[in-house]
N, C-alpha and C positions, 0 to 999 in steps of 0.2 A: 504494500500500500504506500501510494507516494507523499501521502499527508500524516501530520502526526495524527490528528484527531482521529483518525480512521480508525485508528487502534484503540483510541480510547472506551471502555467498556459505557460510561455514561454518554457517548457522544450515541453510541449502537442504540440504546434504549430509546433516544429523545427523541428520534425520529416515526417511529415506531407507536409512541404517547401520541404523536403528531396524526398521524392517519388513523389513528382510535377517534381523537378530537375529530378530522374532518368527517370521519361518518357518523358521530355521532350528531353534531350538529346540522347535517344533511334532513334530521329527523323533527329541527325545530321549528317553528310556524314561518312563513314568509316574511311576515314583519319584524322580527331579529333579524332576520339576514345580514343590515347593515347594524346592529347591537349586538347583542350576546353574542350572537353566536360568530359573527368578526371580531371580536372581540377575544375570543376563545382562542377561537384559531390564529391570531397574531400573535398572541402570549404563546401559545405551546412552540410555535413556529421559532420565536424568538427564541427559545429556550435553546431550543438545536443550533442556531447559527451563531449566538452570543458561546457556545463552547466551542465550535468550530473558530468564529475568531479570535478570539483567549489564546487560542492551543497555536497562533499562529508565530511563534520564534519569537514572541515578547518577552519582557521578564517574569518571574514566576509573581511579583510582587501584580502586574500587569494582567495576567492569569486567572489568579485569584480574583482580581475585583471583575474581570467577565463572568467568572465562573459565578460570585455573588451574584450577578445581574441574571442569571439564570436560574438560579433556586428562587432570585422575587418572582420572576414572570412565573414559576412554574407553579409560585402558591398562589398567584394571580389567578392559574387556571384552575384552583382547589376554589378560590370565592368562586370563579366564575359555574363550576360545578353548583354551587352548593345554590346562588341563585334558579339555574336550568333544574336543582330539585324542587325550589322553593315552587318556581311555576307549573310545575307537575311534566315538562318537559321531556325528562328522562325519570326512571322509577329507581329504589333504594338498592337494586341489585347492578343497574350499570352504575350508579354514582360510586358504591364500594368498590366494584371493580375498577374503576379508574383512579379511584382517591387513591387505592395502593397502588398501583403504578404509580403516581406521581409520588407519594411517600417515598413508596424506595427509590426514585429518580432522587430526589432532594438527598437520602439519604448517602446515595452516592457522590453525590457533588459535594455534599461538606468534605464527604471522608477525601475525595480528591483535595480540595480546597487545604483539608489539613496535612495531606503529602508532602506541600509545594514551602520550599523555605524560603524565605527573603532576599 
C-alpha cells in the first residue's frame, strides 16, 4: 500500500461506519435530505478523511490534533444518531448497532492518539 493511512486499522473501519451512514440515511424522509441526514453523512465522511490527512508525513504532534478532529465528528455522528432515534427514523436495534461501531471507532482513535509522542 502506497499510503500510510492505508495501513492504519482505524483509517479500515471509518470508511466502512461511512457506507452504514449513507444507507442508513437513504431511509430518512425527503425533507432531511438537506439536515440530518447531510449532516450525518458529512460528519462520518469527515471522520475518514480528517485521519487520512493527519497520517499524511506531518508531525505526530500535527496527527494527533486531526486525529482529535475525528473522534468530534464521529461523536457528532453519535448526536446525530440519537436525534434520527428521537424522530423514530431508525429503531433501537440499528441505532445500537451503529452507536458500537462508532464507540469502538473512537475507541480506536484515542488508543492511536495515545501511541503518537510529541
Amino acid at each position: 500500500m502506497a499510503f500510510k493511512f492505508e495501513n492504519l486499522k482505524v483509517w479500515q473501519l471509518s470508511p466502512e461506519l461511512t457506507d452504514e451512514i449513507d444507507l442508513m440515511v437513504k431511509t430518512f424522509l425527503n425533507f432531511e435530505l438537506y439536515s440530518l441526514s447531510s449532516q450525518m453523512r458529512r460528519a462520518a465522511n469527515s471522520v475518514s478523511l480528517n485521519i487520512v490527512e493527519g497520517s499524511t508525513g506531518l508531525t505526530n504532534t500535527e496527527f494527533k490534533r486531526f486525529l482529535t478532529i475525528a473522534n468530534r465528528l464521529a461523536l457528532e455522528v453519535v448526536g446525530c444518531l440519537y436525534l434520527a432515534k428521537r424522530r423514530k427514523y431508525i429503531d433501537d436495534e440499528k441505532f445500537t448497532e451503529i452507536y458500537k461501531k462508532i464507540e469502538t471507532l473512537v475507541k480506536m482513535i484515542q488508543a492511536l492518539i495515545n501511541t503518537l509522542k510529541d
